[in-house]
mmCIF file of the C-alpha atoms, coordinates in Angstrom:
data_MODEL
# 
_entry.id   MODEL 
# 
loop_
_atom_site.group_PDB 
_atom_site.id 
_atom_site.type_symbol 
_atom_site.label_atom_id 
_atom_site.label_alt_id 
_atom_site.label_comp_id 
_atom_site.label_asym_id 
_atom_site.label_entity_id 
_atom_site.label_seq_id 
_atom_site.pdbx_PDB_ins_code 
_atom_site.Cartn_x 
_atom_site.Cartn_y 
_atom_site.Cartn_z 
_atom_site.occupancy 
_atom_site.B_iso_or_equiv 
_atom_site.pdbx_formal_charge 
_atom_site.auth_seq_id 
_atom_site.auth_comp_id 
_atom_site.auth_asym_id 
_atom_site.auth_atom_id 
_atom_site.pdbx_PDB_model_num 
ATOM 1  C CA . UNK A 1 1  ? -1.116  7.038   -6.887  1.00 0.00 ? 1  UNK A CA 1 
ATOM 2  C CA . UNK A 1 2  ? -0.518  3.237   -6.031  1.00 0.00 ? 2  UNK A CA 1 
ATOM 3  C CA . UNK A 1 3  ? -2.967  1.316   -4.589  1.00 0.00 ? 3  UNK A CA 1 
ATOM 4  C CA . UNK A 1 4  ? -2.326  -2.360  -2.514  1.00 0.00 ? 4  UNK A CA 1 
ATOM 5  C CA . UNK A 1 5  ? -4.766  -4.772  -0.328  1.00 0.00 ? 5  UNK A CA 1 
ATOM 6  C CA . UNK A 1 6  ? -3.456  -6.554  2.481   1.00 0.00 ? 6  UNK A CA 1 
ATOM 7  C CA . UNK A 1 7  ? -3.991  -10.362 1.432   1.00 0.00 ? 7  UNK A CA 1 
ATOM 8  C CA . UNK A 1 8  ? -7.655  -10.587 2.815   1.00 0.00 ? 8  UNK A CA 1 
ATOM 9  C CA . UNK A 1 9  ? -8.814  -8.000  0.618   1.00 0.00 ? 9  UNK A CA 1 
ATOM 10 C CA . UNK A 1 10 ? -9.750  -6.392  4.104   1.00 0.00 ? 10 UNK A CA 1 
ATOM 11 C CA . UNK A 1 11 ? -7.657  -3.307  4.035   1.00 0.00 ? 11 UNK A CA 1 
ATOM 12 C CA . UNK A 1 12 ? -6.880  -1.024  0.654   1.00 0.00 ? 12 UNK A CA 1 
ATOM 13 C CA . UNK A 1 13 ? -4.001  1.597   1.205   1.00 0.00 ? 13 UNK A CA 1 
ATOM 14 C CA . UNK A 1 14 ? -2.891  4.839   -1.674  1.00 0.00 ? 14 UNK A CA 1 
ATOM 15 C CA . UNK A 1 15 ? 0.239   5.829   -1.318  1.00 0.00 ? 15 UNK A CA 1 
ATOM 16 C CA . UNK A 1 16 ? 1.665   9.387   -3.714  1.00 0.00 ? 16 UNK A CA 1 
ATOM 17 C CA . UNK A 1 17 ? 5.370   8.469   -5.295  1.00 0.00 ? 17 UNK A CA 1 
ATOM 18 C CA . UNK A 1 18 ? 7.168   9.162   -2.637  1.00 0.00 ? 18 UNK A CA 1 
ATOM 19 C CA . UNK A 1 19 ? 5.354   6.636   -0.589  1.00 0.00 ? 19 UNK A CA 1 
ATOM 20 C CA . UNK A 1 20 ? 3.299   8.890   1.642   1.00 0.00 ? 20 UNK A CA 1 
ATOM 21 C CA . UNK A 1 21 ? -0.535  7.525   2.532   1.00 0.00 ? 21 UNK A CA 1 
ATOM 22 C CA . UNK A 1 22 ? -2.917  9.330   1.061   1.00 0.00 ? 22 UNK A CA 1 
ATOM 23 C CA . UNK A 1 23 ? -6.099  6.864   1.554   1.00 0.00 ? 23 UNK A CA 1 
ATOM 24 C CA . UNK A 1 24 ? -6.978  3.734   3.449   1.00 0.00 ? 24 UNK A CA 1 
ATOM 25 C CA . UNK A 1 25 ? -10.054 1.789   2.585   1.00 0.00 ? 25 UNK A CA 1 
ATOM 26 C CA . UNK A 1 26 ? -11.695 -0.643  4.983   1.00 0.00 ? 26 UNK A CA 1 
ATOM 27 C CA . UNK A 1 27 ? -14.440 -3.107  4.307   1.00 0.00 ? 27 UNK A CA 1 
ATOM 28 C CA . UNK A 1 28 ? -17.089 -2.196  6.844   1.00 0.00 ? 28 UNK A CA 1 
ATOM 29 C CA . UNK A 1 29 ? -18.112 -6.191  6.704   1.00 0.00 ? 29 UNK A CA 1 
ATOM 30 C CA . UNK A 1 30 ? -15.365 -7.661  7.748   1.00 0.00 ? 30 UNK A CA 1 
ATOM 31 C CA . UNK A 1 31 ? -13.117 -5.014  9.705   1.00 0.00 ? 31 UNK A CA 1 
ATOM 32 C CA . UNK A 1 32 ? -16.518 -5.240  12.682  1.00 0.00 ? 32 UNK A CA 1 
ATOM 33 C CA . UNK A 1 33 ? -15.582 -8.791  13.335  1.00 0.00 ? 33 UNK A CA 1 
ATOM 34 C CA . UNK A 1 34 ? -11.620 -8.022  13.416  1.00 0.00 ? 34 UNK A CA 1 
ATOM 35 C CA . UNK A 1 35 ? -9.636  -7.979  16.196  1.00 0.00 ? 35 UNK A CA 1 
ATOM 36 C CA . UNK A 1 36 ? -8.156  -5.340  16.547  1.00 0.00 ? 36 UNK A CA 1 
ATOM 37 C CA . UNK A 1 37 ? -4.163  -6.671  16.175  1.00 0.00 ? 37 UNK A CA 1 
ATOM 38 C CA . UNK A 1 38 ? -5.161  -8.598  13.065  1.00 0.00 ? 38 UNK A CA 1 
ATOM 39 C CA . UNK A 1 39 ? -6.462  -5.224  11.521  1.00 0.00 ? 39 UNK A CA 1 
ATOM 40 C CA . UNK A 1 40 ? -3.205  -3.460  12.210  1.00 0.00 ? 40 UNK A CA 1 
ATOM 41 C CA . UNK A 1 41 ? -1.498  -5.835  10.841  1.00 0.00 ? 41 UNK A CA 1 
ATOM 42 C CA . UNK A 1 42 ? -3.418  -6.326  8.162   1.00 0.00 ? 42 UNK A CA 1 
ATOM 43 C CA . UNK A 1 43 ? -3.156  -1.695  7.522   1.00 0.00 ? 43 UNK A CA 1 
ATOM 44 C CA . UNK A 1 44 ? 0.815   -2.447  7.894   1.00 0.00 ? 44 UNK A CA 1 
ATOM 45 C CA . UNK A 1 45 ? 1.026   -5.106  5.021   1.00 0.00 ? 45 UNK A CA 1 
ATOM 46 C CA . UNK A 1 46 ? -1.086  -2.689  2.710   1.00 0.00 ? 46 UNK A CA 1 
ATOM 47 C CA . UNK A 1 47 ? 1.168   -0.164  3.553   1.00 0.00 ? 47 UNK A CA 1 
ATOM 48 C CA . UNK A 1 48 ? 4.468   -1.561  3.051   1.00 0.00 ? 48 UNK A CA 1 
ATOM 49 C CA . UNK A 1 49 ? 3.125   -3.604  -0.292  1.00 0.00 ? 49 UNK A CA 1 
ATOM 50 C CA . UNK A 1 50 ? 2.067   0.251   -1.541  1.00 0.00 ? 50 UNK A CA 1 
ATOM 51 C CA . UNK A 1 51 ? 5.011   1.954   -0.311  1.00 0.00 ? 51 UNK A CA 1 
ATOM 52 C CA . UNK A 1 52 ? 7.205   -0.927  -1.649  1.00 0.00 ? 52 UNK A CA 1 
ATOM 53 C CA . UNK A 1 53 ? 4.791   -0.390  -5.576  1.00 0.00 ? 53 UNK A CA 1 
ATOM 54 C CA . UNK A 1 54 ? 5.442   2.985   -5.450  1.00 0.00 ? 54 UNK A CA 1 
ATOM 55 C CA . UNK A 1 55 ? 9.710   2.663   -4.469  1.00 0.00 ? 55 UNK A CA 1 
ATOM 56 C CA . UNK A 1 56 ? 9.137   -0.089  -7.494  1.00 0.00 ? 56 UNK A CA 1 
ATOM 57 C CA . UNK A 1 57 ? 7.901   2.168   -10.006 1.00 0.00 ? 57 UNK A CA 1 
ATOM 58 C CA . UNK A 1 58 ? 9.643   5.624   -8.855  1.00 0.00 ? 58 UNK A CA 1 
ATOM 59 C CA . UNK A 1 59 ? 13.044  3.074   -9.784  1.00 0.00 ? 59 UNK A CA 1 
ATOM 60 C CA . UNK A 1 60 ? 11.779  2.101   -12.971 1.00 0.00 ? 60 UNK A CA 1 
ATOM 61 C CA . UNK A 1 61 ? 10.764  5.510   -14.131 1.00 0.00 ? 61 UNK A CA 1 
ATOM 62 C CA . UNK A 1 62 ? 14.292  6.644   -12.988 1.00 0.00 ? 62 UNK A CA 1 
ATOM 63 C CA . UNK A 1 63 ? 16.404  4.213   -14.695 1.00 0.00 ? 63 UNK A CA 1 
ATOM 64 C CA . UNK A 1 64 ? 14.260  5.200   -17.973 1.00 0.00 ? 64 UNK A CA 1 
ATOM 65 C CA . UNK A 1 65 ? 14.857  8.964   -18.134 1.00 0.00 ? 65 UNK A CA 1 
ATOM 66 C CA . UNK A 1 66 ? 18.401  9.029   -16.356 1.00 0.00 ? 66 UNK A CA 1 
ATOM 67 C CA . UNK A 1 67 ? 19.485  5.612   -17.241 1.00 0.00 ? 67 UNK A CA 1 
ATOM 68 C CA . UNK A 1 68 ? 20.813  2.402   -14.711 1.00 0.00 ? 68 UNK A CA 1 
ATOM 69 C CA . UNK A 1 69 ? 24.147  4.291   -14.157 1.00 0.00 ? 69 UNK A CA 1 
# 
């Protein structure tokens, strides 16, 4: 599992290695005094810096065990 914030720290997002959510974290504090268009926004950049971990790593361990051609 990879795990990303959005750049407030307000929103935590899991995704599996094939970049499927599997948890989102909010901080109760803060997400109460969100709008609610900044907290999408802010569940979309967790999402795609998670999914884009995972695509990351998934490459990496490819290249390792197959090799870069």
């Amino acid at each position: 599992m990879l795990t990303a914030r959005d750049d407030h720290g307000v929103v935590e997002v899991s995704v599996d290695s094939t970049g499927a959510v599997v948890e989102v974290a909010l901080d109760a504090s803060v997400v109460s005094r969100m709008d609610p268009s900044t907290l999408a926004h802010a569940v979309l950049r967790a999402t795609r810096a998670a999914q884009e971990a995972a695509r990351r790593l998934v490459g990496q361990r490819r290249a390792y065990h197959l090799g870069t051609e």
